[in-house]
LUMDOLO-11447 format. One record per residue (C-alpha): residue in three letters; x, y, z. Coordinates in steps of 0.2 Angstrom, whole numbers, padded with zeros to 4 digits, always signed. Example, Ala and Ser with C-alpha at 12.3 -4.5 7.8 and 13.67 -1.06 7.14 Angstrom:
! LUMDOLO-11447
ALA+0062-0022+0039 SER+0068-0005+0036 
//
This chain:
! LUMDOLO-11447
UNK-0086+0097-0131 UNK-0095+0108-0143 UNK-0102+0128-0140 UNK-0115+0136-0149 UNK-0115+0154-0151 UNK-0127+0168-0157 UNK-0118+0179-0171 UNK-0120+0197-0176 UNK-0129+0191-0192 UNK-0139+0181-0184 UNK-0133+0162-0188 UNK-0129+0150-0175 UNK-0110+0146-0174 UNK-0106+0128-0167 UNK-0088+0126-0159 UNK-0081+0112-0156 UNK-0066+0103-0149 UNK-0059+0086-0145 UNK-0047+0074-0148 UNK-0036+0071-0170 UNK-0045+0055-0172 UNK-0061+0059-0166 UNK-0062+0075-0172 UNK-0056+0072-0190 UNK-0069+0058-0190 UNK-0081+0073-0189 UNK-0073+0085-0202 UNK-0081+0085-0220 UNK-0069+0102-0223 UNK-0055+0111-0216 UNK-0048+0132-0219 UNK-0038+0134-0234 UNK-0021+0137-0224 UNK-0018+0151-0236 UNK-0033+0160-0229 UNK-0036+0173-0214 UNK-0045+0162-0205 UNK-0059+0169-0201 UNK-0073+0162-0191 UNK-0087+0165-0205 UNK-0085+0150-0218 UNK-0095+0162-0233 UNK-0082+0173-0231 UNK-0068+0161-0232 UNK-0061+0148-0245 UNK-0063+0131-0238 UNK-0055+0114-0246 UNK-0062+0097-0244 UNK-0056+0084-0228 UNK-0049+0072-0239 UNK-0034+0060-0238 UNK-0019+0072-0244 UNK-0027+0086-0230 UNK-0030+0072-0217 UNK-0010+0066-0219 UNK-0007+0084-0215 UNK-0018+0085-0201 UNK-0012+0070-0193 UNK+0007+0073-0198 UNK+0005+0091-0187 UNK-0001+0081-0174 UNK+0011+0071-0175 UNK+0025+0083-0173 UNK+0018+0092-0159 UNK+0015+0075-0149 UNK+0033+0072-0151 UNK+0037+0086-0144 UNK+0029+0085-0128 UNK+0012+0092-0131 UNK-0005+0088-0131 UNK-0016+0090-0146 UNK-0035+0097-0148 UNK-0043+0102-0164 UNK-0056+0114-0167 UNK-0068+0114-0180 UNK-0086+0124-0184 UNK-0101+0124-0190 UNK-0113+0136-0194 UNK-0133+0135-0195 UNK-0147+0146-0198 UNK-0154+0158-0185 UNK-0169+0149-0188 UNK-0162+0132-0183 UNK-0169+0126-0163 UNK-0160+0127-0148 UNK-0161+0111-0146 UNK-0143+0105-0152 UNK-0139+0087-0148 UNK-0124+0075-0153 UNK-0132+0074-0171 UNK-0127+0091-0173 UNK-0107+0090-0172 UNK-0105+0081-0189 UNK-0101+0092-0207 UNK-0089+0101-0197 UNK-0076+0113-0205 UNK-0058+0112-0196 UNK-0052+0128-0190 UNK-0033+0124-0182 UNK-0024+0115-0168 UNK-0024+0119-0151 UNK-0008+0114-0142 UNK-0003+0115-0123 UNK+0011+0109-0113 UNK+0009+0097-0099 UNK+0026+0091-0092 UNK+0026+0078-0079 UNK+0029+0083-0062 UNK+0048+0085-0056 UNK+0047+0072-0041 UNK+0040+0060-0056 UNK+0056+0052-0062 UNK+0061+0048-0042 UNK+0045+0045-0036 UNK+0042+0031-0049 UNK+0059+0024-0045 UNK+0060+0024-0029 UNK+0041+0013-0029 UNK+0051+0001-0042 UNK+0063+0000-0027 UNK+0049-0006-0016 UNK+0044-0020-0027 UNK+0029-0009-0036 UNK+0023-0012-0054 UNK+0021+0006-0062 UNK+0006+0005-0076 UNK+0002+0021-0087 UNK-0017+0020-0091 UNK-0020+0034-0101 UNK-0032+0042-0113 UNK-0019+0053-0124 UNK-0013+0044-0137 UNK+0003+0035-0143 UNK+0014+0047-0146 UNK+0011+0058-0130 UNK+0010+0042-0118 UNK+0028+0037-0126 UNK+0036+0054-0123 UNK+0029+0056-0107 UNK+0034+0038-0102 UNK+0052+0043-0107 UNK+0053+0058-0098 UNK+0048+0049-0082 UNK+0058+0035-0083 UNK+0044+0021-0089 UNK+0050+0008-0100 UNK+0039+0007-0116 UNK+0041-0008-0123 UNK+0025-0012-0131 UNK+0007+0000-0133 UNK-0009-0005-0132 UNK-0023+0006-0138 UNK-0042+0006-0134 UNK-0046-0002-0149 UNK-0035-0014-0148 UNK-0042-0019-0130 UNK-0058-0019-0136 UNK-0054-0033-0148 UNK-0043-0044-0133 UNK-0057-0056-0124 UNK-0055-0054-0103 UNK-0045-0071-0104 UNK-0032-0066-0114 UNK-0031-0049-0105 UNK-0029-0058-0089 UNK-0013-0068-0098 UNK-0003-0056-0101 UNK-0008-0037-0093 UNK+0008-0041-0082 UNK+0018-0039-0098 UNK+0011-0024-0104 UNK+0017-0007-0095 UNK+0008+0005-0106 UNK-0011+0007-0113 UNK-0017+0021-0122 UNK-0030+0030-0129 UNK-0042+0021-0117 UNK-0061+0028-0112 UNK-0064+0026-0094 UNK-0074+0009-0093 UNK-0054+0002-0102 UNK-0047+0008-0088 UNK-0059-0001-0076 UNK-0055-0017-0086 UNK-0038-0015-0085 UNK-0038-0013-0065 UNK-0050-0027-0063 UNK-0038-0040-0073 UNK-0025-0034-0062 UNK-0033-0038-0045 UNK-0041-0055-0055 UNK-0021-0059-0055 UNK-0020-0055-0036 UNK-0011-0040-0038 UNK-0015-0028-0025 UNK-0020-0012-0039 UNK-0018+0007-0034 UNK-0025+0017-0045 UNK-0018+0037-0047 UNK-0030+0051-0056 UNK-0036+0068-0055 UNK-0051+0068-0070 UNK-0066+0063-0073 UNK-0062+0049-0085 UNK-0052+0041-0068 UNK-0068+0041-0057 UNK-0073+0024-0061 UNK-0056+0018-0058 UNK-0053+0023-0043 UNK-0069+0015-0036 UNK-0062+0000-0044 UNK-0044+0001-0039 UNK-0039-0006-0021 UNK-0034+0011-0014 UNK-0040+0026-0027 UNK-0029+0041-0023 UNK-0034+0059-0030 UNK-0025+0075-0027 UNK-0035+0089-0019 UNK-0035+0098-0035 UNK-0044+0087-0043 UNK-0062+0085-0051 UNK-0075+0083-0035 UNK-0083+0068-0042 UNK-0062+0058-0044 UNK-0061+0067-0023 UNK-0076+0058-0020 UNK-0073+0041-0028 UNK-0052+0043-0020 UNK-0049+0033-0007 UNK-0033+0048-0002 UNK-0031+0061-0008 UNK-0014+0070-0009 UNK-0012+0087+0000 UNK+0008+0089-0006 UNK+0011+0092-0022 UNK+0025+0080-0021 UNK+0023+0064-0030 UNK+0036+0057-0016 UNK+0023+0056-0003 UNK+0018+0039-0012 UNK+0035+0032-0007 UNK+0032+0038+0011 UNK+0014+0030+0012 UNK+0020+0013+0004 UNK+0033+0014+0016 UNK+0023+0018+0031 UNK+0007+0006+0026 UNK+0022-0007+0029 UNK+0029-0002+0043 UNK+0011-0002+0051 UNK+0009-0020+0044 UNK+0025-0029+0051 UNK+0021-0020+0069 UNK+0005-0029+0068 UNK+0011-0044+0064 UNK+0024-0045+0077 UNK+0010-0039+0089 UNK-0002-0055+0082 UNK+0013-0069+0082 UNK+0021-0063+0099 UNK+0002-0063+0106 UNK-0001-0078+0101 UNK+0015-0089+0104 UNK+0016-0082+0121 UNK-0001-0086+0125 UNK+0000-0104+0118 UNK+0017-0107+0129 UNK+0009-0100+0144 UNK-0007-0109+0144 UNK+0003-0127+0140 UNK+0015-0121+0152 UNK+0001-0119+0165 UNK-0009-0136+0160 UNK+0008-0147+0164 UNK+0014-0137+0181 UNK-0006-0141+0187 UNK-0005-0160+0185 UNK+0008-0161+0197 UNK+0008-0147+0208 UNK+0000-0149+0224 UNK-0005-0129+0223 UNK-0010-0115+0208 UNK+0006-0114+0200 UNK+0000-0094+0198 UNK-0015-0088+0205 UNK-0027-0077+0194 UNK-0020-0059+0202 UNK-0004-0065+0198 UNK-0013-0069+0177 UNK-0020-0052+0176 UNK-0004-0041+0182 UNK+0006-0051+0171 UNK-0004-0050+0154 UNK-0008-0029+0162 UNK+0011-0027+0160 UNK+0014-0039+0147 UNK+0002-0027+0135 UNK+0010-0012+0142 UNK+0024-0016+0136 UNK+0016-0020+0118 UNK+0009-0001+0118 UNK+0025+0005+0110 UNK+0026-0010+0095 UNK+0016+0004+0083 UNK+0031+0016+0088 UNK+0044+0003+0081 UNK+0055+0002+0065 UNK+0055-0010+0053 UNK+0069-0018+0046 UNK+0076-0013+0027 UNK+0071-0031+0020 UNK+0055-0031+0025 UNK+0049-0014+0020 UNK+0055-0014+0000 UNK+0047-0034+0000 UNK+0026-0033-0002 UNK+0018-0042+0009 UNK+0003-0050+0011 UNK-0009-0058+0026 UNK-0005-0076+0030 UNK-0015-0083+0042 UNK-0006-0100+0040 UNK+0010-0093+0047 UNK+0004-0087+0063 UNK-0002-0104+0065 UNK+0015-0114+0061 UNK+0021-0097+0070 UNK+0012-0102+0086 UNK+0016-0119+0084 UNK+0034-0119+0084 UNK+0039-0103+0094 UNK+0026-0105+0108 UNK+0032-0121+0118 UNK+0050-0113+0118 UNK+0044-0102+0132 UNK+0036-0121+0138 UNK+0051-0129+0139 UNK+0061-0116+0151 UNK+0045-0112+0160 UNK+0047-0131+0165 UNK+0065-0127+0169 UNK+0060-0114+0180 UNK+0049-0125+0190 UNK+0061-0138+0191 UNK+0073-0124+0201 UNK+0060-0119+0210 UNK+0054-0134+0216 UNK+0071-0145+0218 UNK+0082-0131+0221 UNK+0074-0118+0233 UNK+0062-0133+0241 UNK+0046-0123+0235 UNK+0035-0140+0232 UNK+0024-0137+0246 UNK+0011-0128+0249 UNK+0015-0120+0264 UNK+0028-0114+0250 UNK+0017-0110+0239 UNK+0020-0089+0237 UNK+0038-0092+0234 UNK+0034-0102+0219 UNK+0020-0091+0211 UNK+0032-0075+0211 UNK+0047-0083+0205 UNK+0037-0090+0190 UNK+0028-0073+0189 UNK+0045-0067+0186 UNK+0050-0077+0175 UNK+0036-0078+0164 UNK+0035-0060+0162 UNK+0053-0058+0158 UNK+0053-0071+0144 UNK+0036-0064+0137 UNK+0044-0046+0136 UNK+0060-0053+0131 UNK+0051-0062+0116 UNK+0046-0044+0108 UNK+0065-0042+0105 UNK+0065-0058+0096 UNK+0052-0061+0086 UNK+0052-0043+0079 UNK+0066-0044+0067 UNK+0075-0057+0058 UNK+0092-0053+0065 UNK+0101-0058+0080 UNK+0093-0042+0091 UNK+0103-0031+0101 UNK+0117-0036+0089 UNK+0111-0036+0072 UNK+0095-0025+0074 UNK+0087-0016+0088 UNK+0070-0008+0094 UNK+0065+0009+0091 UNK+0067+0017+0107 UNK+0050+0019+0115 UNK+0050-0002+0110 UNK+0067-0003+0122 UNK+0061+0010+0134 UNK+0045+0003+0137 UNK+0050-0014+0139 UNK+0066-0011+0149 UNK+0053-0001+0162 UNK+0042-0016+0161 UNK+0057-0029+0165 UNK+0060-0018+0181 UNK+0044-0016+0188 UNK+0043-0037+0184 UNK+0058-0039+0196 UNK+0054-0026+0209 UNK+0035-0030+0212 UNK+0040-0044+0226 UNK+0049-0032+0236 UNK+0040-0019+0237 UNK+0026-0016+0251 UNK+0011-0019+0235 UNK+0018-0038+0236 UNK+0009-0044+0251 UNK-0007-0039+0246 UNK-0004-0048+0229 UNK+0001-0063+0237 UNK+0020-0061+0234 UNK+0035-0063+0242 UNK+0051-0056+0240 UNK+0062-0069+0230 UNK+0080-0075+0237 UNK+0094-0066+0228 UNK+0101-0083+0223 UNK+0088-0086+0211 UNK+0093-0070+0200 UNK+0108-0080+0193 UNK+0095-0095+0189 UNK+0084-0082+0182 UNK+0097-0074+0169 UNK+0106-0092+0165 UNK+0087-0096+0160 UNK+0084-0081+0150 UNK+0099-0081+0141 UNK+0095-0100+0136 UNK+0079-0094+0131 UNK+0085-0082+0120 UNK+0098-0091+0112 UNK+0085-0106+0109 UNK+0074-0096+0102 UNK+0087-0086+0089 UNK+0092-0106+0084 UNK+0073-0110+0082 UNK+0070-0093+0071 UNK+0084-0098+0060 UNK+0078-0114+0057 UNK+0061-0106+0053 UNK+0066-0096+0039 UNK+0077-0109+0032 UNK+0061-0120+0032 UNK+0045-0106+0027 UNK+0055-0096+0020 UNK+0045-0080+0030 UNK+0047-0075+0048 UNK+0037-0059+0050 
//
């Protein structure tokens, strides 16, 4: 970035500043070191840019990099007062180097833990930077990034996208980069499926972040990067990242369990219903009976977005597989099937409701039943352990649920249950009920074993 000021004698002074290797590239002279370094190059004695002065140059650099800062260089030219005002990129070449400008830019505290804690969680951490070598390798060491192999925009420039995409999973680090690099980078990473965040605050991260699956800015960052961000950080905490990963897949397992649980239960209870209608002489649940049940079933499955996850899940990514709802829905949903069947065949041997004169008595005890299981079936399917053993609900999930369970078996006896076309059950039935449920459940915990052994997945 250059300046161009108006001096007391009347010439134009040109300032500019940028980054050692551009900059030298620029430089036909530097300040004899010995001098006063004054800004007026008649008055002082200059020496030519050449490769003993550059060695210098760089080797300065160098040193400063190594310890921890960054590096500008400042150089000047001077023109006649008479020259336009109409300076343009020609004009920042002849220039006479001035000095260094150093500044310090540690990384953030909750770096080193933040970035660990993401590694934790099955994250890839990739430095895409403009500084240079040096910088990037102290920086990465501080922070806790191994640096086992640069590679520099030049570098880049000469790797064909093929190539890139063979090997950016190897390389941790890329320096020196311009901010199309950085959009190639990114784009070889998704083009190997990886799901990419991208994290940056300047103008040279813009185009990144629009690239990037999830862009995040800080809110001190350039308005053109806010803009581009998909989130932008209000803490000045890098640890948030951890919360949000954390968070993201807590909000992914919930609706997973919500899609499989929906969709096993549903499967089971349509079969269920298509094998009690071809040889029941009545409904085996009329459509009242349908719509209270799936009302409280999904009130029971408003608290799912309030449940935990278990530790397994959360530090594996995971991605949407619309194949394992279906083998999902294929092997859970006819468990439910097989002791709705059961449940018929109690109440249509056992309590003599096979007519349809007894017809009521039937409906509610399945009712019953049905909704019990399909609750019951939340506990299961939302973890991998044996629940209520091994791993349990977040409370609103076991409050919720409970209350649901209670209302399931009260309903007949109340005075709503006439006018819903039920009938109060016969206490007997209770230990049929629970002798069901329990199979049920231990059925189902057999099946989910053998499921993971098989697919290797469950939620």
């Amino acid at each position: 970035m250059s300046v161009v000021l108006k001096q007391h004698n009347g010439k134009h002074l040109l300032i500019c500043k940028g980054a050692v290797e551009e900059m030298l590239e620029l430089c036909t002279h530097a300040f004899d070191p010995g001098d006063d370094r004054s800004l007026h190059v008649e008055n002082d004695r200059t020496v030519p840019m050449d490769d003993t002065m550059r060695k210098i140059v760089l080797k300065t650099s160098k040193k400063m990099n190594e310890e921890g800062l960054r590096v500008l260089l400042v150089a000047i030219r001077e023109f006649e007062g008479a020259h336009p005002l109409t300076y343009a990129v020609a004009d920042e070449a002849k220039l006479t180097l001035t000095g260094f400008i150093g500044f310090l830019d540690p990384a953030k505290p909750s770096s080193q833990p933040a970035i660990e804690s993401l590694q934790k969680l099955g994250i890839g951490i990739k430095v895409l930077t403009g500084d240079n070598e040096i910088i990037t390798r102290k920086i990465c060491m501080d922070v806790g990034i191994p640096v086992d192999r640069i590679v520099n925009g030049n570098e880049l420039d000469s790797i064909p996208d093929t190539e890139l995409n063979q090997y950016v999973d190897e390389v941790s680090v890329f320096a020196k980069l311009s901010p199309l690099q950085k959009v190639r980078v990114v784009k070889a990473l998704r083009d190997k499926g990886h799901t990419v965040g991208f994290m940056g605050d300047g103008i040279n991260d813009a185009a990144a972040l629009k690239e990037a699956d999830v862009g995040i800015s800080v809110d001190t960052a350039v308005d053109i990067t806010k803009e581009s961000a998909d989130i932008i950080l209000l803490e000045k905490d890098l640890m948030v990242l951890r919360k949000g990963v954390i968070y993201g897949r807590r909000t992914f397992g919930n609706i997973i369990k919500y899609i499989k649980m929906t969709a096993s239960s549903n499967f089971g209870n349509m079969f269920s219903m298509l094998g009690a209608s071809a040889f029941l002489p009545f409904l085996p649940m009329l459509p009242v009976h349908l719509l209270i049940q799936n009302l409280l079933y999904d009130i029971s499955q408003v608290s799912i977005p309030w449940d935990s996850m278990d530790e397994e899940f959360i530090v594996e990514p995971k991605k949407w597989d619309a194949g394992s709802v279906s083998k999902f829905m294929l092997f859970i949903g006819p468990i439910s099937s097989l002791f709705d069947f059961a449940t018929f065949a109690v109440l249509f041997f056992v309590f003599k409701a096979n007519t349809v004169s007894d017809q009521t008595l039937f409906q509610t005890g399945w009712f019953v039943e049905g909704l019990l299981s399909q609750t019951l079936i939340i506990h299961m399917i939302r973890t991998k352990k044996i629940p209520f053993i091994q791993s349990w609900a977040a409370a609103p999930v076991v409050a919720l649920t409970s209350l649901i369970m209670i209302i399931g078996v009260v309903l007949p006896f109340t005075p709503f249950a006439a006018a819903l076309k039920m009938e109060a059950l016969p206490l007997t039935y209770f230990p049929w009920l629970i002798g069901i449920l329990v199979c049920y459940c231990l059925l189902t915990q057999w099946v989910k074993n053998w499921f993971i052994q098989k697919f290797h997945t469950w939620l």
